[in-house]
Backbone as a ProteinNet text record, in pm:
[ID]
protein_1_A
[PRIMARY]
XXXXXXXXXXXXXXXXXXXXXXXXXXXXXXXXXXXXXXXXXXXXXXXXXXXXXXXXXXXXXXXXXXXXXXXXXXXXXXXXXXXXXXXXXXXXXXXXXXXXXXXXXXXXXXXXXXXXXXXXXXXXXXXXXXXXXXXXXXXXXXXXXXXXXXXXXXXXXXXXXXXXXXXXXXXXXXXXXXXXXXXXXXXXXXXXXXXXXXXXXXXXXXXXX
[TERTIARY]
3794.1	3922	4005	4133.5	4214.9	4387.9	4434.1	4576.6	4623.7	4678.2	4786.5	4903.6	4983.2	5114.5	5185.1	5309.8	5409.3	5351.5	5201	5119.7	5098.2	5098.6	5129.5	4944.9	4844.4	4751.6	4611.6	4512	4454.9	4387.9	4353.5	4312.1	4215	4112.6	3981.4	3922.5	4009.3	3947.2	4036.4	4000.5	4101.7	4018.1	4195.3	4134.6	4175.2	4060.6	4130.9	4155	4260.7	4240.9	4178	4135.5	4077.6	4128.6	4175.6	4272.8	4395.2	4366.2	4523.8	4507.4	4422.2	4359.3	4233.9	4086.7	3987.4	3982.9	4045.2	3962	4120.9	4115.7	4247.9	4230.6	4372.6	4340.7	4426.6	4358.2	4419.4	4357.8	4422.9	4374.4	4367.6	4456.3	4479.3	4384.8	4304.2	4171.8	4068.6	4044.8	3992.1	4040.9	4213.9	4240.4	4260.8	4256	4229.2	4115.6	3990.4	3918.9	3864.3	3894.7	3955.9	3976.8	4119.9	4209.9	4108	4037.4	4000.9	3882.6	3777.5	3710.4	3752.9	3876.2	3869.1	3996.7	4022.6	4126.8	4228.6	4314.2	4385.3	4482.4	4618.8	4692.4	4713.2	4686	4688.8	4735.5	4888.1	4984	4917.2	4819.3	4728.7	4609.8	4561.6	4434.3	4496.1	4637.4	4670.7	4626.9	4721.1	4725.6	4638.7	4515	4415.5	4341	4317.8	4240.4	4294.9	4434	4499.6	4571.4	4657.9	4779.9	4733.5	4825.3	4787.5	4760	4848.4	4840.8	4716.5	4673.3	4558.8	4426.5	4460.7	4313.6	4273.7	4411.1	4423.2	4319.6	4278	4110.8	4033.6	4016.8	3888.8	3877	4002.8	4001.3	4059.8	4071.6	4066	3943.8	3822.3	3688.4	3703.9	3791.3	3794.9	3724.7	3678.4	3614.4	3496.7	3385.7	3268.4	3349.3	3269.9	3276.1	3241.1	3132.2	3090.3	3164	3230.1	3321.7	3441.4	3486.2	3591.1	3584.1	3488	3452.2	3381.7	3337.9	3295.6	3439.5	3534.3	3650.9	3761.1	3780	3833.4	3776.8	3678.2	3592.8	3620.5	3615.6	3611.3	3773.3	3874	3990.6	4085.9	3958.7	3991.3	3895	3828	3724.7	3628.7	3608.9	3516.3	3398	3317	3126.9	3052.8	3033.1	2931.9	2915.7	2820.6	2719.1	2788.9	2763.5	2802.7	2800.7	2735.3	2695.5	2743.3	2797.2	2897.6	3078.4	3091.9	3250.5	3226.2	3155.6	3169.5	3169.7	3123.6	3122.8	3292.1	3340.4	3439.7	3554.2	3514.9	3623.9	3622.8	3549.5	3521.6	3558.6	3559.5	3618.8	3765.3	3832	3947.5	3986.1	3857.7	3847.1	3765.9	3852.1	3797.3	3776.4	3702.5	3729	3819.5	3901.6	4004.6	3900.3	3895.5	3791.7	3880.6	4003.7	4087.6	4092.2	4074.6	4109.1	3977.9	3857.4	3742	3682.1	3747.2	3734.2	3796.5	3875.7	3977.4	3898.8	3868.4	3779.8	3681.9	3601.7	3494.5	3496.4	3605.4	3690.7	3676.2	3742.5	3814.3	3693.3	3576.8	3474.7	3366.3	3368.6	3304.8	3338.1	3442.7	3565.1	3550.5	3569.5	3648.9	3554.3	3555.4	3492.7	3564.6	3545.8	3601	3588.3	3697.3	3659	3763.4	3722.5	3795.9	3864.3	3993.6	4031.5	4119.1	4100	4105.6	4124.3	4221.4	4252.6	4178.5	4061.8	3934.5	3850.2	3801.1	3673.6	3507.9	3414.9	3312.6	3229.1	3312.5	3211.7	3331.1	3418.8	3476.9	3415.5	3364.9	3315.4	3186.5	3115.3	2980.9	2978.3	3072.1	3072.3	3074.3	3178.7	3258.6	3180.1	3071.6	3012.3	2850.2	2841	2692.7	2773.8	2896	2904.6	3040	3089.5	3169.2	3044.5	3066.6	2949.7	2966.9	3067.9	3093.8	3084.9	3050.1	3085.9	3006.3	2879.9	2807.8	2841.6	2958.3	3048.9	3134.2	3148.9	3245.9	3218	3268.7	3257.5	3394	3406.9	3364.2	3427.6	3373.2	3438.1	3544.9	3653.7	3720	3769.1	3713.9	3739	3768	3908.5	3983.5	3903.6	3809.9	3706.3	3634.9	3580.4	3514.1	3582.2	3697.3	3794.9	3886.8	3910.7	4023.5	4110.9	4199.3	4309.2	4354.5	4476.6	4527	4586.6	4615.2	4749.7	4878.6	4990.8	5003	4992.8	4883.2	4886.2	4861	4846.7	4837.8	4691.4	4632.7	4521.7	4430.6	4433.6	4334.8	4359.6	4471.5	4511.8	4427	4466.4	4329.7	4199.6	4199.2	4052.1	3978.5	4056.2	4020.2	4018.1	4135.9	4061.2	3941.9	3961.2	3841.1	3729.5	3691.6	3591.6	3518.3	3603.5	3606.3	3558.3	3602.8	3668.5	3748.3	3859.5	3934.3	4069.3	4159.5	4248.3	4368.2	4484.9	4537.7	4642	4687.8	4754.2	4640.9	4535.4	4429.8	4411.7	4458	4422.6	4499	4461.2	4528.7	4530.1	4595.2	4571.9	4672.6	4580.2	4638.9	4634.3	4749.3	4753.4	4826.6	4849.7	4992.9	5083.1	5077.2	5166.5	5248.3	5328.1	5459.7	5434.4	5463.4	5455	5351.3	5227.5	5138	5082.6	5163.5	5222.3	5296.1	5372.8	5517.5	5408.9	5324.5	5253.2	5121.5	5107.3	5050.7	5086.7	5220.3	5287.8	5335.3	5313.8	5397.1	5316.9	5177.4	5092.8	5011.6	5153.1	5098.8	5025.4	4957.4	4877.3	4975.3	4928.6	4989.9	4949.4	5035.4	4978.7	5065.3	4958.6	5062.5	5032.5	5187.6	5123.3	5134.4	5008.4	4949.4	5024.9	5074.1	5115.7	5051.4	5016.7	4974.4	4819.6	4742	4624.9	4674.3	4813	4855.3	4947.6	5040.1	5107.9	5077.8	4956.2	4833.5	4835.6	4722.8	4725	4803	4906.6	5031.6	5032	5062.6	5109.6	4987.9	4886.9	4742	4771.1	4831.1	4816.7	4944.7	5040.3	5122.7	5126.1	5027.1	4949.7	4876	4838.3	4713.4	4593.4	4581.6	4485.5	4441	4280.5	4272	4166.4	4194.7	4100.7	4060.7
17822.1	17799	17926.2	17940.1	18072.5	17978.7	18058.1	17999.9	17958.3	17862.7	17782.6	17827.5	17851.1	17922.5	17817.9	17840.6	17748.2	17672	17676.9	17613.5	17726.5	17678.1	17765.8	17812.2	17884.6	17958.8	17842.8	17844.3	17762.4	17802.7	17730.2	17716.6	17749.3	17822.4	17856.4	17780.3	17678.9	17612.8	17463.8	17324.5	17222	17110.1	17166.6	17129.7	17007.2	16866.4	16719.4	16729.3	16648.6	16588.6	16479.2	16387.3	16283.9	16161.9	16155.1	16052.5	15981.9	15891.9	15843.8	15923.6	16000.5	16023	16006.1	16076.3	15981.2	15867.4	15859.6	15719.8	15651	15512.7	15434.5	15414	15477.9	15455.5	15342.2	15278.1	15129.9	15118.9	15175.9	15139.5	15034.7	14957.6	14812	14741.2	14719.9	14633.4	14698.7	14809.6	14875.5	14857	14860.3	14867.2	14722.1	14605.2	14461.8	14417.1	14472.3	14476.3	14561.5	14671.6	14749.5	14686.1	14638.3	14546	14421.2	14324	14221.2	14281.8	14366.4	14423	14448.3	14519.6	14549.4	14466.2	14415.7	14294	14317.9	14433.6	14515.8	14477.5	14553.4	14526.3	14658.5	14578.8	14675.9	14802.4	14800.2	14934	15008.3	14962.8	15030.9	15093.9	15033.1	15108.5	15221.1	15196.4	15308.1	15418.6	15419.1	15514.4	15601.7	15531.4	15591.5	15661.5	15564.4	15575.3	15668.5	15615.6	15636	15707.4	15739	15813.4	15964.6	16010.9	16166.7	16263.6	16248.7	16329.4	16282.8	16155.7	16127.8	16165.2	16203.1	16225.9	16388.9	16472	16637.6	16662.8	16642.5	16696.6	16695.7	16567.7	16521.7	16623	16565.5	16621.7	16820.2	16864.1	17022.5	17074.3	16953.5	17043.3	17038.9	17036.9	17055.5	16972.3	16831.8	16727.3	16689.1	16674.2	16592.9	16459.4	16413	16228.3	16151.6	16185.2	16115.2	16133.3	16263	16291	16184.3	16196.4	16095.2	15933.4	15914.6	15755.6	15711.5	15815.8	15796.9	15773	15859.7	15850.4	15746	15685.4	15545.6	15482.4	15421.2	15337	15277.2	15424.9	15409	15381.3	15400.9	15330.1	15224.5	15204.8	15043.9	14933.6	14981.1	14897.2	14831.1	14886	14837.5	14909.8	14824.9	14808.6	14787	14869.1	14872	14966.4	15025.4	15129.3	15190.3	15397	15482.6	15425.2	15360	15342.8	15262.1	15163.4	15082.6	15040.5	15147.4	15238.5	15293.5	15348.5	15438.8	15368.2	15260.5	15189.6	15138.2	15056.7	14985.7	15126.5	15237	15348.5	15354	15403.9	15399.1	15323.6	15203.2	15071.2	15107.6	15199.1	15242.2	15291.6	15327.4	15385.8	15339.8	15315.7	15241.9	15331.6	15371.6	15453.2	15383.5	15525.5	15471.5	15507.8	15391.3	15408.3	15430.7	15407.7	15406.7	15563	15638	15806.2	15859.7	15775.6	15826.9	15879.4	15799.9	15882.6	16001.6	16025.6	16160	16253.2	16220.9	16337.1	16373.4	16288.9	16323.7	16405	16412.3	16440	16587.7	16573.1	16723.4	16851.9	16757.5	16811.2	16894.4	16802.2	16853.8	16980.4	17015.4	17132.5	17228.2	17168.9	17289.5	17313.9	17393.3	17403.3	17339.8	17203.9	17196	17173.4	17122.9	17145.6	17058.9	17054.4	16933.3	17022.8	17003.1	17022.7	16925.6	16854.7	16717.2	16778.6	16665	16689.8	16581.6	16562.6	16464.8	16500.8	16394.3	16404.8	16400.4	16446.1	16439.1	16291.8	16214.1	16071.6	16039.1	16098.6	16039.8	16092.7	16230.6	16293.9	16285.5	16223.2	16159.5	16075.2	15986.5	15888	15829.2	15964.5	16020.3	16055.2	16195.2	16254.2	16187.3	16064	15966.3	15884.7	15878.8	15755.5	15831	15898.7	15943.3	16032.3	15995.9	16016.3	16183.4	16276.7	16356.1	16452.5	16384.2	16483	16568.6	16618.3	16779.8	16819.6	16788.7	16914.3	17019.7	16975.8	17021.9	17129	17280.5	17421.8	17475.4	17477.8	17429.4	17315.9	17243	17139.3	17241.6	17233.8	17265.3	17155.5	17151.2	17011.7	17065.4	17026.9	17053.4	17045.1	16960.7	16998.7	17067.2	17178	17218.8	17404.3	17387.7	17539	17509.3	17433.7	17487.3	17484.6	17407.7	17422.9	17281.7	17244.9	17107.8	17140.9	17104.1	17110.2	17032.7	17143	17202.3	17318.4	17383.8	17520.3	17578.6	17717.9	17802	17856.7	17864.2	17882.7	17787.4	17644.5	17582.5	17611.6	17676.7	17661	17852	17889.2	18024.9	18042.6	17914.3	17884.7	17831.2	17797.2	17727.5	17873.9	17925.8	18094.6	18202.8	18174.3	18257.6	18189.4	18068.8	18041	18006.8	18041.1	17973.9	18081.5	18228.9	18371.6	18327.4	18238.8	18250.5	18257.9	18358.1	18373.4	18231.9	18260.5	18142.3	18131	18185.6	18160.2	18115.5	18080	18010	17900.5	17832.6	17726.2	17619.9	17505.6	17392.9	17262.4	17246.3	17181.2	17027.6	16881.7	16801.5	16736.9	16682.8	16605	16464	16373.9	16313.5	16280.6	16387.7	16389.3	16485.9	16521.1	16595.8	16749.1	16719.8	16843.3	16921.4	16871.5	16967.9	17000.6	16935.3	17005.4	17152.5	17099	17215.4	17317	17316.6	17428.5	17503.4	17425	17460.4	17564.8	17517.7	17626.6	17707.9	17716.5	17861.8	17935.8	17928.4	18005.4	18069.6	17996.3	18053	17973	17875.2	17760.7	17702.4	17595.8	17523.4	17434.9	17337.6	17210.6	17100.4	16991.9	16840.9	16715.6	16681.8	16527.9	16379.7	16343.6	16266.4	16140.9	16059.6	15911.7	15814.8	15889	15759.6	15791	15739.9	15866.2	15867.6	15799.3	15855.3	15940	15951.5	16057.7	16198.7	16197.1	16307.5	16368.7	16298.8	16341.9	16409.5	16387.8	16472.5	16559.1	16571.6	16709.7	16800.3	16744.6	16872.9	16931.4	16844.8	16924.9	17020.1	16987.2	17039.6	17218.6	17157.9	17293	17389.4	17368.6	17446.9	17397.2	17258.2	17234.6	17116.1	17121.7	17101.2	16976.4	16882.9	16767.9	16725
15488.4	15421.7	15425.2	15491.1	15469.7	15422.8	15503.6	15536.1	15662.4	15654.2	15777.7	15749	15889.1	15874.2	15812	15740.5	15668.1	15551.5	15528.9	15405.6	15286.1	15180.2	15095.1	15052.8	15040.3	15046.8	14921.6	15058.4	14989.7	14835.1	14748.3	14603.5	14622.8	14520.4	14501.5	14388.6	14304.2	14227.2	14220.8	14216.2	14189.4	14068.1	13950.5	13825.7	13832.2	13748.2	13723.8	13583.2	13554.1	13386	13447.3	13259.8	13267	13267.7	13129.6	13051.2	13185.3	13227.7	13300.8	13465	13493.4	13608.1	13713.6	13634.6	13669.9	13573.6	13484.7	13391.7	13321.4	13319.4	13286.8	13116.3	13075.5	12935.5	12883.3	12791	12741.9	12596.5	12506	12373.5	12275.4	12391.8	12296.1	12266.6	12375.8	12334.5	12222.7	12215.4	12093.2	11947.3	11999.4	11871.4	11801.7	11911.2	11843	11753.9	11824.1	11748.2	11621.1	11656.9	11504.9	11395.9	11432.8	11386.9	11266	11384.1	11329.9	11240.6	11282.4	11227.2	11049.9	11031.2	10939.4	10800.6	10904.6	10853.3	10827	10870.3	10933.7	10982.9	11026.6	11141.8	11255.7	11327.7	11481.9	11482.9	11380.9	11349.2	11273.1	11233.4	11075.8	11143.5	11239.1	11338.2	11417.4	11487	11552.2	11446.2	11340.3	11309.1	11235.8	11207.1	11195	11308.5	11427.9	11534.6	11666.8	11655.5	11780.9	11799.3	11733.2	11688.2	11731.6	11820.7	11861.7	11736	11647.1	11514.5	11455.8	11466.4	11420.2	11486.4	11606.1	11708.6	11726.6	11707.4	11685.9	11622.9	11527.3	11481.2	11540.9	11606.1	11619.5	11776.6	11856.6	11993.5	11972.9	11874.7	11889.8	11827	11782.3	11718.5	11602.1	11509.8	11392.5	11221.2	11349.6	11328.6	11374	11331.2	11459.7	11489	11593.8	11628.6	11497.5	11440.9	11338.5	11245.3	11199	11059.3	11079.6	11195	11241.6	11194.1	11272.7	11291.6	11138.3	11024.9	10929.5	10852.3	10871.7	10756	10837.3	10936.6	11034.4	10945.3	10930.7	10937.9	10729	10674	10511.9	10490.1	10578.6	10579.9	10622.3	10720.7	10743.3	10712.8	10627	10574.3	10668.1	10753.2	10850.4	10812.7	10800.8	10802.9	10884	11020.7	11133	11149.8	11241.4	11251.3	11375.5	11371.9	11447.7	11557.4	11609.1	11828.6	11844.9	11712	11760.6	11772.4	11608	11621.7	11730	11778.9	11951.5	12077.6	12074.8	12217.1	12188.2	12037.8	12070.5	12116.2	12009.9	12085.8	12211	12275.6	12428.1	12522.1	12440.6	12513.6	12594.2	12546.6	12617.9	12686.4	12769.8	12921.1	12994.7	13111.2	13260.8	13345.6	13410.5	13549.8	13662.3	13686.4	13761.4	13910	13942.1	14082.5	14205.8	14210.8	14279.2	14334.6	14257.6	14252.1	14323.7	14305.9	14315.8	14434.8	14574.7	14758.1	14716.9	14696	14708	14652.9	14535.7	14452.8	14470.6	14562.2	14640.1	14780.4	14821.8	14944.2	14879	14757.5	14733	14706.5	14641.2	14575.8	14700.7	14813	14944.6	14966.6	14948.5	15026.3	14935.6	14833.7	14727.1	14565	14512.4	14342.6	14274.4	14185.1	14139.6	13941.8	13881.4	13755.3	13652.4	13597.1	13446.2	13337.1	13329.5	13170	13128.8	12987.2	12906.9	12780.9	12733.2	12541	12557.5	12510.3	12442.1	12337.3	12341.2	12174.2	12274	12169.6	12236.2	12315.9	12195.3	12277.5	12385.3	12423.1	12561.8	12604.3	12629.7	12759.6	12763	12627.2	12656.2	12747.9	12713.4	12834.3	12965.1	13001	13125.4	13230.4	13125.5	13225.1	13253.4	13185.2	13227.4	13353.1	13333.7	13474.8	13568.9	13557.3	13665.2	13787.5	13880.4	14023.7	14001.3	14042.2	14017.2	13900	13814.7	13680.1	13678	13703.7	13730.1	13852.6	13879.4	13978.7	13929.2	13786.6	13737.5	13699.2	13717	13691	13713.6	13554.2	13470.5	13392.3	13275.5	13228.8	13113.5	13102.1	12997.6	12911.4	12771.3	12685.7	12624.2	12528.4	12419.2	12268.1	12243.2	12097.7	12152.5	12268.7	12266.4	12261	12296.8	12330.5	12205.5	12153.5	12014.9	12049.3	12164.8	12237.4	12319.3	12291.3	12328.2	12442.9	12582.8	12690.1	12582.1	12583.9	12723.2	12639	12521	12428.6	12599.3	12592.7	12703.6	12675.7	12574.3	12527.7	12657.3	12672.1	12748.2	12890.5	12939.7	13084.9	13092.6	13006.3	12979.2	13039.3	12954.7	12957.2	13096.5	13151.4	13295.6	13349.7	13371.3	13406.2	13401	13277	13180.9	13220.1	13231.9	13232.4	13362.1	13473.8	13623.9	13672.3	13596.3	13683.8	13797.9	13828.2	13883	13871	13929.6	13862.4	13877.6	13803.1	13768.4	13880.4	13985.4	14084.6	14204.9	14172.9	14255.7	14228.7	14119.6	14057.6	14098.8	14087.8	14168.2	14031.4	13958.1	13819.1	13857.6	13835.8	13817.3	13716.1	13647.7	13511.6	13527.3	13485.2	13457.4	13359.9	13266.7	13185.7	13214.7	13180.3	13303.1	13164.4	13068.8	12969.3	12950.1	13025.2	13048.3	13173.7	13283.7	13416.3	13390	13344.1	13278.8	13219.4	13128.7	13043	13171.4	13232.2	13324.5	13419.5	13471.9	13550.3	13503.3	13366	13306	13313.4	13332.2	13343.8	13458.5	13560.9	13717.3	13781	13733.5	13785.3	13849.3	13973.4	14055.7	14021.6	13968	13911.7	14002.1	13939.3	14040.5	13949.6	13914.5	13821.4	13956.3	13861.6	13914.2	13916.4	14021.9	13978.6	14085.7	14185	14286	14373.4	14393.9	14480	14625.8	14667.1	14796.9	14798	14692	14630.3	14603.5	14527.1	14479.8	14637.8	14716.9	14890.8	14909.6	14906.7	14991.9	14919.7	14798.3	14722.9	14735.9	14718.9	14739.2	14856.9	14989.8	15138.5	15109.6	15043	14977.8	14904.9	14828.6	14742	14840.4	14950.6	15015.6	15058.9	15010.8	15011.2	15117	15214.4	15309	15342	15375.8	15317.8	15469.2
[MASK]
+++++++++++++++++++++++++++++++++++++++++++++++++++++++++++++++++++++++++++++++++++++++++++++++++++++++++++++++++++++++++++++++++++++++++++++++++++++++++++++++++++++++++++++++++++++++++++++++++++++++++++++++++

């Protein structure tokens, strides 16, 4: 791996998010049953369950899974057991299999590595069935670093914890505001909308498939 003339210098590390990249997020079906579970209305589970302001604890550490799903659970009056508040949470991610040649493509070539605003039982989950997931060096998870995208603290951390520096880094997301926090930090990032889209912009970035 070096450089091709007119290509901009290949990456020494290519970071994925999770959420809306490898894995499709859909909270609705969770939160129906939530919902019926606790006899509830749907608007009333968001905002316990779902609601970004509501998930900031849990997904910056400040919470276990269980502290979480214990105080959900005592406010929506729902009465079932931890493994099973956790499967219906979970329920809200699919693997996006669609993404999944590429990333295997990318993983052959290159080091690659994860940083995600998640809670621990997503990435329990993640990393038992995504094919790839002990490729990842390193995983950067937001309850595990104290730091949400697009804080600059986690795009840090992909540094810090890679030893590679941050104009090596190749960061994809698809949320555009932590694209933006990304590149403020010298990272080359690319949001994600299509996996033939993605393609181009990586050959784009440097990078050689």
């Amino acid at each position: 791996m070096g450089r091709t003339a007119g290509r901009a210098p290949e990456p020494k590390l290519i970071t994925f998010d999770l959420g809306n990249v490898l894995t499709i997020v859909d909270e609705g079906p969770a939160t129906r049953e939530f919902a019926r579970l606790g006899g509830v209305s749907a608007d009333r589970v968001h905002d316990v369950c779902f609601d970004p302001g509501a998930k900031r604890p849990l997904e910056t550490g400040e919470v276990s899974f269980a502290e979480f799903a214990l105080a959900a659970m005592n406010e929506l009056g729902i009465r079932i057991g931890l493994a099973r508040f956790t499967e219906i949470f979970n329920s809200a991610l699919t693997p996006n299999f669609a993404v999944f040649g590429l990333v295997e493509r990318v993983a052959a070539r290159y080091r690659v590595a994860l940083c995600s605003n998640t809670s621990e039982a997503h990435w329990a989950l993640e990393r038992g069935r995504l094919p790839f997931a002990s490729r990842f060096d390193p995983a950067v998870l937001s309850y595990q670093v104290g730091a949400m995208k697009p804080d600059r603290r986690i795009y840090d951390a992909i540094s810090k914890l890679s030893g590679i520096a941050h104009e090596d880094i190749v960061f994809i997301d698809d949320v555009s505001t932590n694209v933006e926090g990304a590149r403020a930090t010298g990272i080359r990032a690319i949001q994600f909308k299509t996996v033939s889209m993605l393609e181009g912009d990586l050959a784009g970035a440097g990078v050689e498939l």
